[in-house]
C-alpha positions in Angstrom: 0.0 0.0 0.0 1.2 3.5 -0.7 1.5 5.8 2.2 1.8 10.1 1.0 3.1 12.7 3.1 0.8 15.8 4.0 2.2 18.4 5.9 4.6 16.0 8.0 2.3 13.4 8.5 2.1 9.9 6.5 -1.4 9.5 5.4 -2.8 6.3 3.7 -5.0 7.5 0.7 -8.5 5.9 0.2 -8.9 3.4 -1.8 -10.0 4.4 -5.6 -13.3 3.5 -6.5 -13.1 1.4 -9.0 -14.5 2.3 -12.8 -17.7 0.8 -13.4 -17.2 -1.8 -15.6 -20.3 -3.0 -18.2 -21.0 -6.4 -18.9 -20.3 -6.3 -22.3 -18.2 -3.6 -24.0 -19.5 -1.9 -27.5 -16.1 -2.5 -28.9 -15.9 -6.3 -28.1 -17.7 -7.4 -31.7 -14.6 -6.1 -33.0 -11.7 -7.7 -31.1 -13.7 -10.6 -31.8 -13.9 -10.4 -35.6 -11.2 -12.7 -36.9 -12.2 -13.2 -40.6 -9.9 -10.9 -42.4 -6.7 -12.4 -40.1 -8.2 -15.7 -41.2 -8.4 -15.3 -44.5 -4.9 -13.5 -44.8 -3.1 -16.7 -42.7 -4.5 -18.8 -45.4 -3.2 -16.8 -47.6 -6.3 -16.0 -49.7 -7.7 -12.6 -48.2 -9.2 -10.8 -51.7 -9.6 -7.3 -50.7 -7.8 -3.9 -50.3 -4.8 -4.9 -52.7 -2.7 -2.0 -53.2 -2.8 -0.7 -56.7 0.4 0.8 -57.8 -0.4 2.3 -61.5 -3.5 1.9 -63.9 -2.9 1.7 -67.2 -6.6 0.7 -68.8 -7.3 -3.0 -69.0 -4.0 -3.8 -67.2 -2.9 -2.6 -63.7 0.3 -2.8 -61.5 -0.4 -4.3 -58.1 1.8 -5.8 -55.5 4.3 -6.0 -57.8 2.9 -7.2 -61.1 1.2 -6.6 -64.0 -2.2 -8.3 -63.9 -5.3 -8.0 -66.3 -8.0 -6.0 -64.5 -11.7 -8.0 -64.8 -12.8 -6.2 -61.6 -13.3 -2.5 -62.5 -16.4 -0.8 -64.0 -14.4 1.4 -65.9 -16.8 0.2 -68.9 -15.3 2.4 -71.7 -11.9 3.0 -70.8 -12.1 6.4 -70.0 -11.0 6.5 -66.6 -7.6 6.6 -68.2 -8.5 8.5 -70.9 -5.7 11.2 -71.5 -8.2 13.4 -72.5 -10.4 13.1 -69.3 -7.0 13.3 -67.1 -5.8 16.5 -68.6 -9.6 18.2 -68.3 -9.3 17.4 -64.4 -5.9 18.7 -63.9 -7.0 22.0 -66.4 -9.5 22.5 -63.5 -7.6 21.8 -60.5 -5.3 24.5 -62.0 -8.1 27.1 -62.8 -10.3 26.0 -59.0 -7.7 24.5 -56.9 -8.0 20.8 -55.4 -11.4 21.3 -53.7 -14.0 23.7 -53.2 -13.7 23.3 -48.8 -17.9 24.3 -48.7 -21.6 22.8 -49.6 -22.7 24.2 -52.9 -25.6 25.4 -50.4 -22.8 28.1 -49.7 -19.3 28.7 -50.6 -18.7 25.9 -53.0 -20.7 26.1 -55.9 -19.2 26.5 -59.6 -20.1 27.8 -62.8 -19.1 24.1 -64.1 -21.0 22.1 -61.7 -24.0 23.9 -62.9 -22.2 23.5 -66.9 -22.3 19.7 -65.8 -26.0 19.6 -64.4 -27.1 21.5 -67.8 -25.1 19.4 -69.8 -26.4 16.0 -67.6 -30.3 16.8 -67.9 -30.1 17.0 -71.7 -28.2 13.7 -72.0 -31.0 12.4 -70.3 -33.8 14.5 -71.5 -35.3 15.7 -68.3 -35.7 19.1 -67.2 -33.0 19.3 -64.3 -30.5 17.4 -63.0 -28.7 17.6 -59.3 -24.8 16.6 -58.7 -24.1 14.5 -55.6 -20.6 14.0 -54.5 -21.2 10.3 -54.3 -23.5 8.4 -56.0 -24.4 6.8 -52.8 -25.5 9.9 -52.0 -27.7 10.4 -55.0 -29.9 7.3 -53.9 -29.8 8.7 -50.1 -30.3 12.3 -50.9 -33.5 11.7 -53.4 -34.9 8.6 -51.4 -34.5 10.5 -47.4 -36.0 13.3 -48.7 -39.1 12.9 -50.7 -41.1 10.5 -48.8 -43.5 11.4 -45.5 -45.0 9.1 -43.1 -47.6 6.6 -44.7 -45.9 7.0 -47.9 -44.8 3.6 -49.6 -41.1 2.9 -51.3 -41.7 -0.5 -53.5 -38.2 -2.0 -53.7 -36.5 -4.6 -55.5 -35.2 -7.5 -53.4 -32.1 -7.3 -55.7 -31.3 -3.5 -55.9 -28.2 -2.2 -54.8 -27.3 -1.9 -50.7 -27.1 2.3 -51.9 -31.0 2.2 -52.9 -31.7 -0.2 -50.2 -29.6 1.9 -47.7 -32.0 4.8 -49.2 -35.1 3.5 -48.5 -34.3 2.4 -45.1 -33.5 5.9 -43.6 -36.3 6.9 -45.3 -39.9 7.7 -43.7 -41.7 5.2 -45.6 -42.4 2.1 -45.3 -40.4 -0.9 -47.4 -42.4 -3.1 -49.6 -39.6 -5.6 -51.3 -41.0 -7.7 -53.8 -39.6 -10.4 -56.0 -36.7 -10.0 -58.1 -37.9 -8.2 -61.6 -41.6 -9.6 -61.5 -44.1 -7.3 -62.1 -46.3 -10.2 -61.1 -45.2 -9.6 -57.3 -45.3 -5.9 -57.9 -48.7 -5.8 -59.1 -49.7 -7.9 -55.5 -48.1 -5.5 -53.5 -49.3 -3.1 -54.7 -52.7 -3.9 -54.7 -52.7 -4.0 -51.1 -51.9 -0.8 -50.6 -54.2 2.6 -49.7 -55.1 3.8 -52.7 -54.4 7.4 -51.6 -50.8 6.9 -50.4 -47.9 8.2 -51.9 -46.1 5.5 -53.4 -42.7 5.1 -56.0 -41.4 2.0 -57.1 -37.4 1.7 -56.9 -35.3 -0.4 -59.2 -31.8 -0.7 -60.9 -31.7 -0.4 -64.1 -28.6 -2.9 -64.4 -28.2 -5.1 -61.4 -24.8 -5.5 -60.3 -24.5 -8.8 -59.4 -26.4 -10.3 -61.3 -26.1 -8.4 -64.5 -29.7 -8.8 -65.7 -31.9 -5.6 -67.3 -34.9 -4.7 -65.2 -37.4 -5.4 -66.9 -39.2 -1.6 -67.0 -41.9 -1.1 -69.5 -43.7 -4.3 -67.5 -43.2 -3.0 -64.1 -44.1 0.7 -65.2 -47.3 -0.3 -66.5 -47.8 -1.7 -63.3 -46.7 1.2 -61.4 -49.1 3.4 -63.4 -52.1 1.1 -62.8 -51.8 1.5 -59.3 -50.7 5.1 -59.2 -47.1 5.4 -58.5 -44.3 7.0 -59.4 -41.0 5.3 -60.8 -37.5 5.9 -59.8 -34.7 4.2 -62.1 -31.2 4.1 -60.9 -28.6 4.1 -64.1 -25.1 3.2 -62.5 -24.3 0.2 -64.5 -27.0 0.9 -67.4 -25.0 4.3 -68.2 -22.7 3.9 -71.5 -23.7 0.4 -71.4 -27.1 0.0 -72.8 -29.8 2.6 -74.9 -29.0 5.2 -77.5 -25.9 6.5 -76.8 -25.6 4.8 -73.8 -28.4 6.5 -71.9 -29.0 3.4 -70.4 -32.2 1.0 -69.3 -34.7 3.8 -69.6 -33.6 4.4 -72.9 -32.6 1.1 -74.0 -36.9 0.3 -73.7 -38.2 3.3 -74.9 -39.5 4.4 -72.0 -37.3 6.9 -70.1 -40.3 9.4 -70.2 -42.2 7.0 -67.8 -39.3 7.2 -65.4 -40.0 10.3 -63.2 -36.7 10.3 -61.6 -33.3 8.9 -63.3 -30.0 8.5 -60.9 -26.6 7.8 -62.5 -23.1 7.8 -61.1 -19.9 8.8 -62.5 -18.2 5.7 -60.9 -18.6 3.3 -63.8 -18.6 4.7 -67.8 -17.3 8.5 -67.0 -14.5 6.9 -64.9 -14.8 9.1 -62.3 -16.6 9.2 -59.2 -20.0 11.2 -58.1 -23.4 11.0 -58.9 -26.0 12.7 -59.9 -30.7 12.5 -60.3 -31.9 14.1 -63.3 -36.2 14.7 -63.1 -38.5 17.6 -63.7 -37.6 21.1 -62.4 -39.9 21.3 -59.4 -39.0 17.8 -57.8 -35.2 18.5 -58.4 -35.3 22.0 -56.6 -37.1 20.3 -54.0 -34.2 17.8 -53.3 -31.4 20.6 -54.0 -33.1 22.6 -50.6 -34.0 19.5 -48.8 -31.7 16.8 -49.3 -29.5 16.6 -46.1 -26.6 14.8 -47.8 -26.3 17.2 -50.7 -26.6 20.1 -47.9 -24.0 19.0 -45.5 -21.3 17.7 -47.7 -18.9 19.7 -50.1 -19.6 19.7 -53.2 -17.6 17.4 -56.0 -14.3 18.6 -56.8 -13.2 21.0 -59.7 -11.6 18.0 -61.2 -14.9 15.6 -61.2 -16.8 18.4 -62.6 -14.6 19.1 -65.6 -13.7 15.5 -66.1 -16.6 14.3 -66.2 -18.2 16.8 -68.7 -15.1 15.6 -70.8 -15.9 12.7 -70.2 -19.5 12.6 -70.9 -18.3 14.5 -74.3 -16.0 12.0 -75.3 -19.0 8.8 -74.8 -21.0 10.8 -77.1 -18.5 11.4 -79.8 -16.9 7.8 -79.8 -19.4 5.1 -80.2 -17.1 2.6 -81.3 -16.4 2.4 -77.3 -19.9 1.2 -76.7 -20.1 -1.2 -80.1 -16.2 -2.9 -79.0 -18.0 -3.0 -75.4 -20.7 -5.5 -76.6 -17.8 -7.6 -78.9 -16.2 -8.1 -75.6 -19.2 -8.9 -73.7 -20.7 -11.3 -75.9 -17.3 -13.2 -76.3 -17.1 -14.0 -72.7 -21.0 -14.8 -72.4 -20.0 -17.0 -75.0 -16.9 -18.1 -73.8 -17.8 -19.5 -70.7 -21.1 -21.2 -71.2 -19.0 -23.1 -73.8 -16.5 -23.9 -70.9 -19.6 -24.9 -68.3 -19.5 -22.3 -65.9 -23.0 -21.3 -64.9 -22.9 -17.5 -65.4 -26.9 -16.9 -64.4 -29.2 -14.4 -66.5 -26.8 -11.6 -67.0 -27.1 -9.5 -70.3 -24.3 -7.0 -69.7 -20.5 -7.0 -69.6 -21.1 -8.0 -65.9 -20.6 -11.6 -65.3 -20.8 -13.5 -62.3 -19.0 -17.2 -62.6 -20.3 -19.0 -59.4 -18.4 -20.9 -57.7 -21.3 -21.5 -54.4 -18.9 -22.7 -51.4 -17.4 -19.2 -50.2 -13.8 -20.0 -49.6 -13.4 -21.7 -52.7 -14.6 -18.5 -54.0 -11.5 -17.1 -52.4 -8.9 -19.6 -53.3 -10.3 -18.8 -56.7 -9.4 -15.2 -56.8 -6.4 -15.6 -55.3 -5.3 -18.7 -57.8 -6.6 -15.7 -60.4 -4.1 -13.4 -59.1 -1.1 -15.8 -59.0 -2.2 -16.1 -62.6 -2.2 -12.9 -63.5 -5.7 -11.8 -63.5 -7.4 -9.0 -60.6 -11.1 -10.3 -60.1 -12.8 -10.5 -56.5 -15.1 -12.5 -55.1 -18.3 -11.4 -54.0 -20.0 -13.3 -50.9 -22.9 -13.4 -48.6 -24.6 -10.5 -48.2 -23.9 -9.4 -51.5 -25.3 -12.9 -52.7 -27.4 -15.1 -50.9 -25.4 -18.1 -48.4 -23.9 -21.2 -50.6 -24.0 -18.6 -54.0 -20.4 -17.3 -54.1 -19.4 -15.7 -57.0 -16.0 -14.4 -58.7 -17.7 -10.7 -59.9 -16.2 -10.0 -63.5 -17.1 -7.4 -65.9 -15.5 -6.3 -69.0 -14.2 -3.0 -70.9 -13.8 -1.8 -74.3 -10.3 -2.0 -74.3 -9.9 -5.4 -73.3 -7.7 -7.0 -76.3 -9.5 -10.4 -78.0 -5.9 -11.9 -76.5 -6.6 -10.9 -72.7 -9.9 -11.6 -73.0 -8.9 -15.4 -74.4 -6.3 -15.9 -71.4 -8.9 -14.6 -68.8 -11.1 -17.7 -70.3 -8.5 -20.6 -70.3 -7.6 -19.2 -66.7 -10.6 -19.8 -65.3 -11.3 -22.9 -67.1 -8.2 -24.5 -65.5 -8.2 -23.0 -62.1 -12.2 -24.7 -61.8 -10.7 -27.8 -63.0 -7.8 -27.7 -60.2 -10.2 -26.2 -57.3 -13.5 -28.9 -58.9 -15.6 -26.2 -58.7 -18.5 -28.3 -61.1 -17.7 -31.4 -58.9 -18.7 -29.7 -55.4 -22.2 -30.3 -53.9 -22.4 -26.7 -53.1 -21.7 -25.6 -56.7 -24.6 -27.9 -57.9 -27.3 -26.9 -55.2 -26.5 -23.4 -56.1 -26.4 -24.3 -59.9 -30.1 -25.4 -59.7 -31.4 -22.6 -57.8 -30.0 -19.6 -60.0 -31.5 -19.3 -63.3 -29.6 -19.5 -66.5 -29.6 -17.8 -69.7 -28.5 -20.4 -72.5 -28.6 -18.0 -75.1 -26.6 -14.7 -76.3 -27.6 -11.5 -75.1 -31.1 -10.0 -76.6 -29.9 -6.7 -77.5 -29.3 -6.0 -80.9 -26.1 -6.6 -83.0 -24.2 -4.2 -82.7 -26.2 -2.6 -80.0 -29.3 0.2 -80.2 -26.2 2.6 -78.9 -25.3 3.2 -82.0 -24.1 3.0 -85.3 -20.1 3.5 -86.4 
């Protein structure tokens, strides 16, 4: 025991209370989380990798050069020479950041050049910039709905839409995966006289299928409510000059609001929701993540308008887009691999036990290719899947080693073999047939 000394005479302190001690500490979920040390002692964690230089279809990462199947970078531009001198022209002209909310201090003649130039593409009467495309879907969907009001949302959209309709003030009706069947029975047991908007990808990531719009908008009309399309994999992908799933049916003036990201074609980042005039001023004054954030960068802004330029000018991007695409649909249905219903240049190769999914990317990696598995939540328990999609300036050669890679890493792993493989492989659907968009695609002509 300690003994002090006050004024001469030794004095034994008190003894200290001790802290109050809970039963169970917020932070102990995450001592406890092990996976990622897991993963990495086996030698197969797939995420984070460090990416030294990007040089289109190829990269640099930990050391060597590997072909790069796990970007969206659809159309190449994200390296675009073009696109990277616009962005640093800007950064010259504005500086590296705007440090305030457009609301204030941080608003620029070319973000409003962009907006202009963004609601014409899409041929509504205003569009909004978000910083984020995340933000887009959070900003639009927090901010338009009341109590009572119903948000109709596909079981298979996106986590940012789902994210969306969650911190949203109305209620979430999910219903089946593209079926306007279970649309139409949720909807019909809804009040009448609520307000209600039906959600929906245009493209869906994982799975790579089209939504299937001019069936579910004549639902959504029957019953009354409005339709909100989000664009981020549909954009410089699919419709007239890539103006995505809207467009691709003829129907983007039955869409009353149209998101879109910058992430994916314009090789950028940011996002943006294009609508009529009224509904898009009401967001711009109301929507707390476009408010309290600063607003994109001088180089988005200016690369992305380049960049948006550039789409529009040089079809051939979209048309060799489609060649690719439809040589690896092709490609690995002829090898076996179940690659579900997916149109697009996405293509999911399931693989169904989860840490073969991992070996798998990792044997990819050893081999020379960057692709990453995607897991449970992003696909449902015993579904794992090695995510790939494909770019206009993948070469016929990378394109053929990407296919003999795979086909011998499944044969080493026995991926078809495994029980888990096969009980996923009958529960996913599967398209046995090339893509039904047109050859070359409605995008355009060259």
């Amino acid at each position: 025991m300690k003994i002090i000394s006050i004024n001469g005479e030794d004095v034994v302190p008190p003894s200290p209370t001790p802290a109050w001690q809970p039963e169970h500490d917020l932070f102990d979920k995450c001592v406890a989380y092990d996976e990622p040390e897991r993963a990495r002692a086996l030698g197969i964690y797939p995420f984070f990798r460090p990416i030294e230089e990007m040089d289109g279809a190829e990269v640099l990462c930990e050391g060597k050069r590997v072909i790069m199947v796990g970007s969206n970078n659809y159309l190449g531009l994200a390296n675009d020479q073009r696109v990277v001198g616009a962005a640093i022209d800007a950064t010259k002209k504005y500086g590296l950041g705007c440090t305030g909310s457009r609301f204030l201090s941080g608003n620029l003649i070319i973000h409003e050049q962009l907006e202009e130039a963004l609601a014409d593409y899409i041929g509504k009467d205003a569009a909004l910039l978000f910083s984020t495309g995340y933000f887009a879907n959070q900003g639009a969907l927090t901010c338009l709905f009341e109590d009572g009001d119903y948000i109709l949302c596909d079981k298979e959209n996106h986590a940012s839409l789902i994210d969306g309709c969650r911190m949203s003030p109305a209620k979430i009706i999910p219903f089946a995966h593209n079926s306007p069947e279970s649309l139409r029975r949720r909807l019909g047991r809804l009040p009448r006289e609520a307000g209600k908007m039906v959600v929906i990808d245009g493209v869906f990531s994982m799975s790579g299928d089209i939504a299937r719009l001019p069936e579910l908008m004549s639902v959504a009309e029957e019953f009354g409510a409005k339709f909100y399309v989000d664009e981020a994999h549909a954009l410089g992908v699919i419709g007239p000059d890539g103006k995505g799933c809207a467009y691709h049916h003829d129907a983007a003036h039955r869409a009353d609001l149209i998101m879109g990201t910058f992430s994916k074609s314009l090789g950028c980042m940011g996002g943006f929701l294009a609508g009529d005039e009224d509904v898009i001023k009401y967001v711009r004054h109301k929507a707390r993540c476009f408010i309290f954030t600063a607003s994109p960068t001088p180089a988005v802004a200016w690369g992305v308008l380049k960049a948006l330029e550039i789409m529009q000018q040089e079809q051939w991007r979209i048309v060799k887009l489609w060649e690719n695409t439809r040589r690896m649909h092709k490609g690995f249905r002829s090898l076996g691999f179940h690659i579900g219903t997916t149109e697009t240049p996405i293509v999911p190769i399931l693989v169904g036990n989860e840490q073969k999914a991992f070996f798998f990317a990792q044997r990819l990696f050893d081999n020379g290719i960057f692709a990453t598995p995607a897991i449970y939540p992003a696909v449902r328990r015993g579904q794992a899947i090695i995510r790939t999609s494909y770019m206009a300036t993948h070469t016929p050669q990378q394109l053929d080693y990407v296919l003999e890679t795979f086909e011998r890493i499944a044969r080493e792993l026995r991926i078809f073999e495994d029980d888990v493989y096969q009980r996923a492989a009958g529960e996913i659907p599967q398209r046995n047939h090339d893509s039904s968009l047109p050859h070359p695609v409605r995008t355009a002509a060259v």
